[in-house]
C-alpha atoms as one frame of an Amber mdcrd trajectory, in Angstrom:
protein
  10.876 -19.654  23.544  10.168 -21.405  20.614   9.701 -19.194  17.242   7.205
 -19.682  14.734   9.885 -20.760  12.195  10.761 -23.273  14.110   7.447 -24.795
  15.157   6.191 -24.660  11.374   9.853 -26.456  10.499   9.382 -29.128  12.919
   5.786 -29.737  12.314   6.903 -29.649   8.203   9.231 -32.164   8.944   7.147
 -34.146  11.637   4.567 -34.687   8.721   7.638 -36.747   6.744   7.077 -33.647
   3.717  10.870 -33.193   4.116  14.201 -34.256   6.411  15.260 -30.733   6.849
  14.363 -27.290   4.994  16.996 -24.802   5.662  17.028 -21.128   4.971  17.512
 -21.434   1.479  14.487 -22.990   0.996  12.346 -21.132   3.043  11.344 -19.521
  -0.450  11.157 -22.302  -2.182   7.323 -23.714  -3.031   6.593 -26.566  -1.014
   5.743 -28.159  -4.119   9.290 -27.948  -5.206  10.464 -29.136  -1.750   8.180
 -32.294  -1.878   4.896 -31.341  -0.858   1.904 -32.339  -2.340  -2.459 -30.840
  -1.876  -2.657 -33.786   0.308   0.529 -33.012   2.570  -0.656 -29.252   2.468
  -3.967 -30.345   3.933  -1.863 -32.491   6.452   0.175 -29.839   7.265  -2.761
 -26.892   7.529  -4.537 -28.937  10.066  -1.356 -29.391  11.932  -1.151 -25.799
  11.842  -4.126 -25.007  13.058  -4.167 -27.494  16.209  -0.239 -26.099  17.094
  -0.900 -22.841  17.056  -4.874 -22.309  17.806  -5.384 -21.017  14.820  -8.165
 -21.370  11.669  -6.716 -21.200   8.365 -10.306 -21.755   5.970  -9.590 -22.964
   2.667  -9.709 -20.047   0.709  -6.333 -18.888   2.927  -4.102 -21.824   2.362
  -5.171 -22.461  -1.709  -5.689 -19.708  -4.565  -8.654 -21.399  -5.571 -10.068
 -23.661  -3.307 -13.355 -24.555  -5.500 -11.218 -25.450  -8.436 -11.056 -29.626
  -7.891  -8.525 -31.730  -6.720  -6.038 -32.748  -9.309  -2.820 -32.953  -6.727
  -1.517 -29.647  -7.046  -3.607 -27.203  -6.636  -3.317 -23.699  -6.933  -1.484
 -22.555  -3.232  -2.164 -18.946  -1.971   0.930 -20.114   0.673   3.025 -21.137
  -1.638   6.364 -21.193   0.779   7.518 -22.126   4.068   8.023 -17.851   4.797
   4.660 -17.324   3.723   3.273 -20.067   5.423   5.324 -18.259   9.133   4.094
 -14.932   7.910   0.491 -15.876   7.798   0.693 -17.591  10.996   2.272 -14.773
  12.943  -0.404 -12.461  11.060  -3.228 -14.898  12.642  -1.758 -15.091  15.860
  -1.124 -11.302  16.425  -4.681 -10.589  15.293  -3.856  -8.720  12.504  -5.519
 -11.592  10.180  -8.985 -12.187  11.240
């Protein structure tokens, strides 16, 4: 069975954001590993078709109203927070 680490890793990856991320970067903002608000968007709606899952706005960015300037503001700012959410959404425990 496939985890959700490596689903969201292969679907990072699938999207061209990186080659590779590797446990040390799994803290790491995705910013910092190449990311940018348009890859995030790529990569939420990704999410979301993988795993059967909504993630509104307001989940994936700290301020979702704010503009679009590139960078915005990320409330999942890392690949562990990204898996944590997920697993939160798919248990139920994040409605």
């Amino acid at each position: 069975m496939t985890t959700t680490k490596e689903t969201f890793t292969r679907l990072y990856v699938r999207l061209g954001i990186a080659e590779a991320l590797t446990d040390e970067q799994m803290n790491t903002s995705v910013y910092e590993l190449g990311a940018d608000s348009l890859d995030v968007v790529d990569l939420t709606i990704a999410v979301e078709e993988e795993f059967g899952i909504e993630l509104p706005d307001e989940e994936v960015f700290a301020k979702p109203d704010a503009g679009f300037s590139g960078r915005e503001a990320l409330a999942l700012d890392t690949p562990n927070q990204w898996i944590a959410h997920i697993e939160r959404k798919i248990s139920g425990k994040d409605t």
